[in-house]
C-alpha positions as a printed Julia matrix, in Angstrom:
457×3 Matrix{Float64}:
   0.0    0.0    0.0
   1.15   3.85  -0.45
   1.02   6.25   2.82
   2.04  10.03   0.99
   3.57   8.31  -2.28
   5.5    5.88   0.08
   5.83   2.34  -0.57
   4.69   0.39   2.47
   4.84  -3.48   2.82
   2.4   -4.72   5.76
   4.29  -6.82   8.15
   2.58  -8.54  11.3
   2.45  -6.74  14.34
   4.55  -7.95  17.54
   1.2   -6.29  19.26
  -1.81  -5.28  17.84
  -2.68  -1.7   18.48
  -5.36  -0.89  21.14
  -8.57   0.77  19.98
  -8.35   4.17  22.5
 -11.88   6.0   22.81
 -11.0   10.21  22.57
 -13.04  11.0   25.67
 -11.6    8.09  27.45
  -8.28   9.05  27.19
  -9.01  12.73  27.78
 -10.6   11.6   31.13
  -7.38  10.05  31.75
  -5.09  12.77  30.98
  -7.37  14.68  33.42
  -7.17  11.9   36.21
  -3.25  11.97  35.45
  -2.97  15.58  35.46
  -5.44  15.89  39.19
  -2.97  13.32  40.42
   0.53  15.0   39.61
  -1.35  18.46  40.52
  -2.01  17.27  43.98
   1.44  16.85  44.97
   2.94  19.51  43.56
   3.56  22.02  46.49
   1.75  25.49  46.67
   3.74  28.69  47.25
   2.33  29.55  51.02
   1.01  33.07  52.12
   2.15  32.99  55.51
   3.69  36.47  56.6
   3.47  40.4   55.38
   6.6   39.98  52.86
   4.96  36.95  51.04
   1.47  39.46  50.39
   3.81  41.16  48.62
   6.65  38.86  46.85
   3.86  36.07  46.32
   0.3   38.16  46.09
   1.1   41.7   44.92
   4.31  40.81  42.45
   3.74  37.42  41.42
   0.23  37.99  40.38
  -1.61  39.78  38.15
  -4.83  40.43  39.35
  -3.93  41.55  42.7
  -1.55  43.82  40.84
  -4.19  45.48  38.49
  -6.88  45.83  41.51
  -4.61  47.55  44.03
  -3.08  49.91  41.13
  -6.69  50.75  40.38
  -8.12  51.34  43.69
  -4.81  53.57  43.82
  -4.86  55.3   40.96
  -8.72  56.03  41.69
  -7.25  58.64  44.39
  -4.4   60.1   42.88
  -4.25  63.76  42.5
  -7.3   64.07  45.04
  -5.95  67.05  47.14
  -5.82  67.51  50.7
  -6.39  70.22  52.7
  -6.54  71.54  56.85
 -10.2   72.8   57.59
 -11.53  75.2   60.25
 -15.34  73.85  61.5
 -17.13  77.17  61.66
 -20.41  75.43  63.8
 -19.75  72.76  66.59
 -20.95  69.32  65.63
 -20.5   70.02  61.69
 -17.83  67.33  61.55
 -19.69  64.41  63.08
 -23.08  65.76  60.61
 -20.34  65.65  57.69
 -18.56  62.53  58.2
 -22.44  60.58  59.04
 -23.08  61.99  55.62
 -19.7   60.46  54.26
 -20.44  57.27  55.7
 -23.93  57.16  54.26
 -23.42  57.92  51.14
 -24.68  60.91  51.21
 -22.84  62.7   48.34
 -24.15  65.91  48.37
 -25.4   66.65  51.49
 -21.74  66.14  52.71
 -20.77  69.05  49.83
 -22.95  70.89  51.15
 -22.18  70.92  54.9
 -18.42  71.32  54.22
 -18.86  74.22  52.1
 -21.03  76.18  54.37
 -19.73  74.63  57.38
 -15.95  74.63  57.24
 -13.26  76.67  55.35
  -9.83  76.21  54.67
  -7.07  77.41  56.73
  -3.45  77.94  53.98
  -1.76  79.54  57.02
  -1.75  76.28  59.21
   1.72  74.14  59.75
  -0.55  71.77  58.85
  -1.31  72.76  55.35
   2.38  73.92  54.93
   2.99  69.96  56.03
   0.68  68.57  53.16
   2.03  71.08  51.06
   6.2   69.83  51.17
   6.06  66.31  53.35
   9.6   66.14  52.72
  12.44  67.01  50.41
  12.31  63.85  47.43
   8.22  63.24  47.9
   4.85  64.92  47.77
   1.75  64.23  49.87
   0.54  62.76  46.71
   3.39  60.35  46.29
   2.91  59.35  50.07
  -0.87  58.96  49.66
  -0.33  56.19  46.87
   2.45  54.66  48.98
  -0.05  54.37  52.36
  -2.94  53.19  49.98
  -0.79  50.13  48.24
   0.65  49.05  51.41
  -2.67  49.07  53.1
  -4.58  46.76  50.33
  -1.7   44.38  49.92
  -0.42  43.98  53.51
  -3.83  45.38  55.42
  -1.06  48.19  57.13
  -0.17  51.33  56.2
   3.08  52.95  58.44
   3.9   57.26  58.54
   6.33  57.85  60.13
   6.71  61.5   61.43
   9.5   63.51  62.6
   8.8   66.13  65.33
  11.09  69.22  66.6
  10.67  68.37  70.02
  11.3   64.63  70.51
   7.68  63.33  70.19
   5.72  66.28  71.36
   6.96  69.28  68.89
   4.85  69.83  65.53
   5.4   67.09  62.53
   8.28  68.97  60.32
   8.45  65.72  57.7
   6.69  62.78  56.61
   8.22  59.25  55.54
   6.21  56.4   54.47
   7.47  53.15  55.96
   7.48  49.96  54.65
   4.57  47.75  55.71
   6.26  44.7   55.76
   9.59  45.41  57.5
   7.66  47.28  60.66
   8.12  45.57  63.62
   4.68  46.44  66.38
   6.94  46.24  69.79
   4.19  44.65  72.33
   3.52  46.4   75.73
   0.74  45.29  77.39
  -3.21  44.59  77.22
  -4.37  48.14  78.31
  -1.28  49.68  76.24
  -0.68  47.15  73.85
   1.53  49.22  71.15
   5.29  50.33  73.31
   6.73  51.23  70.24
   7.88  50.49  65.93
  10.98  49.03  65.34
  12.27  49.97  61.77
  16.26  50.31  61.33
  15.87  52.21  58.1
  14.66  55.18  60.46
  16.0   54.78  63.71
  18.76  52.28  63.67
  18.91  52.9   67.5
  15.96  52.03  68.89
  12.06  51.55  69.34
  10.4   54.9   67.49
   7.74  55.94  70.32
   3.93  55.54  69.58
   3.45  59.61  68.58
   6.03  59.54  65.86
   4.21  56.5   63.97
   0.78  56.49  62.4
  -0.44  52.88  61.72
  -3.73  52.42  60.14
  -4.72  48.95  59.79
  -7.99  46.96  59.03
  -9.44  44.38  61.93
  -7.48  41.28  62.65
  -9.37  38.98  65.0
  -6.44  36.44  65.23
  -6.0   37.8   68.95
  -2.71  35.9   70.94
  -0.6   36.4   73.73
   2.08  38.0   71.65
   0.12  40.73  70.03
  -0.79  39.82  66.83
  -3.77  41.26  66.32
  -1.92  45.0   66.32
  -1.33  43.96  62.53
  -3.79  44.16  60.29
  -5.24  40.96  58.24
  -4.18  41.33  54.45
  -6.85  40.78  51.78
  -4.2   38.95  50.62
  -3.8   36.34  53.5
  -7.1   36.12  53.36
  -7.78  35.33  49.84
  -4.58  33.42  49.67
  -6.06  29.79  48.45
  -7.67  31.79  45.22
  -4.48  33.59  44.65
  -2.26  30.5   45.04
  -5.21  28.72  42.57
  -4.42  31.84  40.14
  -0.76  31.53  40.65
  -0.55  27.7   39.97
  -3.23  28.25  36.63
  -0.35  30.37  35.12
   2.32  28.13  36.42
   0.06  25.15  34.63
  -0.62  27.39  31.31
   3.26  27.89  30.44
   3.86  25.1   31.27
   1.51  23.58  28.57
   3.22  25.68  26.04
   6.75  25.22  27.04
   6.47  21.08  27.43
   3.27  20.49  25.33
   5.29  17.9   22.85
   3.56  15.36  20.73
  -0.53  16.67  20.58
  -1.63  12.89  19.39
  -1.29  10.17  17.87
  -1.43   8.75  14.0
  -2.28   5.23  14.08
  -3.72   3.06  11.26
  -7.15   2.09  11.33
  -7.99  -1.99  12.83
  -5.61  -4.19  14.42
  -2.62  -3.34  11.54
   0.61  -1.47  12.55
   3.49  -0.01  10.95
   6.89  -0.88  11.97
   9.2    1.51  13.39
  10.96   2.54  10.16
   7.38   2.71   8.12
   6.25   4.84  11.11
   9.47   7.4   10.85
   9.1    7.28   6.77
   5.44   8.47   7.53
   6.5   11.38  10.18
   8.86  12.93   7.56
   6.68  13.06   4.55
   4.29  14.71   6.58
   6.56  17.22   8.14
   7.8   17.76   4.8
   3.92  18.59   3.84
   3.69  21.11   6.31
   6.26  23.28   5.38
   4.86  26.84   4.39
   5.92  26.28   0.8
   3.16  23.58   0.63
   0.54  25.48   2.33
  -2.51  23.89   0.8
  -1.26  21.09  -1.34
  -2.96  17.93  -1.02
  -1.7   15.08   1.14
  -2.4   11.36  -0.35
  -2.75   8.62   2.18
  -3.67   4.73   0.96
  -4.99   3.65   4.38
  -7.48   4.8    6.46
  -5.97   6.46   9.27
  -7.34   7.79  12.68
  -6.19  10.39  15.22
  -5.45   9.75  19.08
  -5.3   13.02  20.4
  -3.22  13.67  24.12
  -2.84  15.87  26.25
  -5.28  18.74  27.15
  -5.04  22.2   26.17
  -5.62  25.22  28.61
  -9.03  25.34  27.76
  -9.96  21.7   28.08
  -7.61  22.09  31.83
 -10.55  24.78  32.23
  -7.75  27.1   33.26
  -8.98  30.63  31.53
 -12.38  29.96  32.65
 -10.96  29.16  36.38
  -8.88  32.53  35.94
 -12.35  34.29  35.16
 -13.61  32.83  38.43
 -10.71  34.31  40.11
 -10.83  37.78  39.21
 -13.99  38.03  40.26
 -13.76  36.81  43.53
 -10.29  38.6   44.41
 -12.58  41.9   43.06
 -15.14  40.89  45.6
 -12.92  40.79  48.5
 -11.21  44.3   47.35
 -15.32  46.09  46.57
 -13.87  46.67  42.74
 -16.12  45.75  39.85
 -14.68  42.85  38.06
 -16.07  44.87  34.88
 -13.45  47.44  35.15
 -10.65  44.7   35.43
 -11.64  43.31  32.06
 -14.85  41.13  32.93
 -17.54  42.39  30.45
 -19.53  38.31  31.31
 -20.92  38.47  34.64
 -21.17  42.51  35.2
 -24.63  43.87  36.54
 -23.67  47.21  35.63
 -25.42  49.07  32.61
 -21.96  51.1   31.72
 -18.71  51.93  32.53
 -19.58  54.81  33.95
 -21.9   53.52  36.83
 -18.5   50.74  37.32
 -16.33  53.55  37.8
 -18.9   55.16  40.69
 -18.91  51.7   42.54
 -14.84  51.68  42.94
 -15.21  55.47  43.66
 -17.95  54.71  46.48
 -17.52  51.28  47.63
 -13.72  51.81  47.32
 -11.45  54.5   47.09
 -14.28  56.91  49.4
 -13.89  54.22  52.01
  -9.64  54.23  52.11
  -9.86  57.76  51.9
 -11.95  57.68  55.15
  -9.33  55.08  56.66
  -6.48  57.66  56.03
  -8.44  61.05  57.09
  -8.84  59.15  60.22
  -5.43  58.44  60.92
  -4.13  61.4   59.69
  -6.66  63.38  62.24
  -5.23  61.15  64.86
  -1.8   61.85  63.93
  -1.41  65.52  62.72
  -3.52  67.31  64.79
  -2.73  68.47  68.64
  -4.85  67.85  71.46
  -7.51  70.06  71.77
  -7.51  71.44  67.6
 -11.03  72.2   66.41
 -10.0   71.83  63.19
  -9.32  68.88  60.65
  -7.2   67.62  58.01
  -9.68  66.05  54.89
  -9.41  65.46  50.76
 -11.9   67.23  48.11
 -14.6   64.9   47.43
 -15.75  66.69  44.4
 -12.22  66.0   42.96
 -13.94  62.22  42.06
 -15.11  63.2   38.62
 -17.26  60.07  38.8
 -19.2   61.98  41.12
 -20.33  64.56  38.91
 -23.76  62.64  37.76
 -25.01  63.74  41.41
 -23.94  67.6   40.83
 -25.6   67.51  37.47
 -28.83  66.09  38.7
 -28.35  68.52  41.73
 -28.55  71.42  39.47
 -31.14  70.41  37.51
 -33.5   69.96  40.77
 -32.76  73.33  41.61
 -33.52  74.82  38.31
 -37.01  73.76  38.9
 -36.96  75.04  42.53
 -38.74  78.64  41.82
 -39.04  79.21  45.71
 -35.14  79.67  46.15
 -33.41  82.76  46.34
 -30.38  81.99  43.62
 -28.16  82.86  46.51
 -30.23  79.78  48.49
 -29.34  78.39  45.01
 -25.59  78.81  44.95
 -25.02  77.6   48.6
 -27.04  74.09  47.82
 -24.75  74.02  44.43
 -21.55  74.31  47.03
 -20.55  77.83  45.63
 -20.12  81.25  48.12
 -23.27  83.21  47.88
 -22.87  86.58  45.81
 -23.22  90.41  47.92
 -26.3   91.44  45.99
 -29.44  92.29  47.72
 -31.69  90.88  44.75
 -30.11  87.2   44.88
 -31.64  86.81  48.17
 -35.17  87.62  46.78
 -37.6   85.02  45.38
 -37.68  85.94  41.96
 -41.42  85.19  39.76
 -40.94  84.49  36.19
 -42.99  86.98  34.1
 -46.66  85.99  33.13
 -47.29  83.49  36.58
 -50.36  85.04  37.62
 -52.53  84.02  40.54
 -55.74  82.35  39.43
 -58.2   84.39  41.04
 -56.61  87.62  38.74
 -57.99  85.96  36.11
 -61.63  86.21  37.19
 -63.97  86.25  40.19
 -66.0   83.22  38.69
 -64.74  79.8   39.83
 -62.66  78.46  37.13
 -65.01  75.08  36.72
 -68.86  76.44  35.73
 -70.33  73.36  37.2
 -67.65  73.43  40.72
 -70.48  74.97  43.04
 -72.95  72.62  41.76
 -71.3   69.73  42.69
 -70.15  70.97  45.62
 -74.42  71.99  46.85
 -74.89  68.66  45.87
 -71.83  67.29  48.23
């Protein structure tokens, strides 16, 4: 017989070849592949360096969420307030909390203004020599969502008591909480990069963390619990799918088999004959020329690819449960299958609100706690209407006033968050011409037939 113009003389098989079923050898390339999975060790998320080297820089979703939620509050700008009414800041922050967009405007624009004078404001304005606030804003915020801390250190002129002349961020994962006791549980941050000499005392170190509930007798629970340690089976799942993927395309070798059809095989040299014509077929100057064969043949195929491994669809599932854990819509990270929101637009006001408002919160906090001397009526907060995604809310805003013909334009202005204008006419009602009251129009009711009904009533 002739295989691709080849002579071929059938000689008897030492063994005839096995009839192999497709989907029974795929189920045992997946059987093979569960059992060589399951003992090949997992790269553990045990300690604040590995959130980093294993979560943050070893994978690639973590990486694109925590760059997003941080990029979602760069250039946000941040300013020291005076509260012009007691109890404005507690009314303005439940507003914050809430969700309560523009009644939060509101009260800080008529409730609060800003004071450029303060060391405070001179602080935000040059935190040190090489950095801005900025810079050290996007610093606390990364640190925070991959290690669930977020260290400033401060440097005072008097020891610990003096003003803050400089700001450093410090590195989440090379802090060092030094434990005191149970009703003073922090004595101290160890850090050589700062202080080479010693402990650097309470006041000189903000720490903002999230809840850790993994209480001991050595302090652990001062740290906060990383996203990252939490999540870490999904991103060690993630971590291993890529692992698995290259390696499918680095060591994929043979994808089947070419066997003749029945109980006949080819000997070894028939077999090789048959490789080379068709690898001489498939060179790109015979793209598209016919190959002859004069036996049936049939195709064994092994091996699985990524998609039969269900490793891109497991990815999918991934990223959208490491965007649950971090509040960012999976649609913004690339998942247009399983979004419930109508745009991008609405997407980008979920990370804004469920988000970067809420890390913004967690860092006003500490800052307050940090910056500001005991007994200071004033506070350090960021421009909420610097969240362009926030504009929707303005522009319906304005549009509710428009219709509001019982406002002063002055009452106007203030509700819109701008400074009411010194002219004795914007605080008047104004009519628009032609609104006439009804009973101008004539002493007669204005239905013929209202006091009949009403006689009859």
């Amino acid at each position: 017989m002739k295989i691709f113009g080849l002579n071929i003389e059938k000689t008897k098989a030492a063994r005839p070849a096995t009839n192999v079923n497709v989907e029974e050898a795929n189920q045992m390339f997946r059987t093979l592949l569960s059992m060589v999975a399951s003992g090949m060790p997992l790269q553990k998320i045990a300690s604040l360096s590995d959130t980093i080297d294993k979560g943050y820089l070893y994978n690639h979703i973590v990486y694109s969420i925590v760059n997003r939620i941080a990029a979602s509050c760069a250039g946000v700008p941040w300013t020291y307030y005076v509260e012009k009414r007691t109890g404005s800041k507690a009314r303005y922050n439940r507003a914050i909390i809430n969700k309560a967009i523009d009644d939060a405007i509101y009260i800080k624009q008529t409730q609060f203004e800003p004071d450029y004078t303060s060391d405070i404001n001179m602080l935000i304005d040059k935190p040190n020599r090489n950095e801005t606030f900025d810079d050290i804003i996007q610093q606390l915020i990364m640190y925070y969502e991959i290690t669930g801390n977020a260290y400033l250190y401060g440097i005072r002129r008097n020891g610990t008591q003096g003003a803050l002349i400089s700001l450093h961020t410090a590195p989440a994962n090379l802090v060092t909480i030094k434990f005191n006791n149970y009703l003073n549980p922090v004595g101290g941050y160890i850090f050589d990069g700062f202080d080479p000499s010693g402990v650097i005392p309470p006041e000189n170190m903000m720490h903002v963390k999230t809840f850790n509930p993994n209480f001991n007798y050595q302090g652990s629970w001062l740290y906060g619990l990383s996203p990252i340690m939490a999540a870490a089976d999904l991103i060690n799942l993630s971590n291993s799918a890529i692992s698995a993927q290259i390696n499918s395309y680095r060591n994929s070798g043979a994808k089947g088999l070419l066997t003749p059809e029945g109980n006949e095989a080819m000997t070894e040299e028939q077999a090789q004959k048959v490789v080379d014509k068709w690898r001489e077929k498939q060179a790109p100057e015979n793209f598209g020329d016919a190959m002859v064969v004069g036996k049936a043949l049939k195709w064994i195929p092994i091996g699985l690819s990524p998609v039969d491994m269900q490793i891109i669809e497991g990815q999918k599932m991934n990223l959208r449960d490491l965007c649950r854990i971090y509040q960012v819509p999976s649609m913004l990270m690339g998942d247009t299958e399983a979004t419930t929101y109508n745009n991008m637009k609405e997407a980008r006001k979920a990370l804004v609100t469920d988000a970067s408002l809420p890390m913004m919160e967690k860092l006003k906090s500490g800052f307050n706690r940090f910056f500001l001397p005991e007994g200071d009526k004033g506070f350090v907060d960021y421009d909420l209407q610097a969240f362009i995604e926030l504009q929707d809310d303005l522009d319906k805003l304005a549009t509710t006033l428009n219709t509001m013909g019982w406002l002063t334009i002055n009452e106007k202005r203030t509700k819109s968050f701008l400074n009411e204008i010194d002219l004795p006419i914007l605080n008047e009602v104004l009519i628009p011409m032609g609104v006439m009251p009804a009973s101008q129009f004539s002493s007669e009711p204005l239905n013929p037939d209202m006091n009949d009904n009403v006689d009859e009533m």
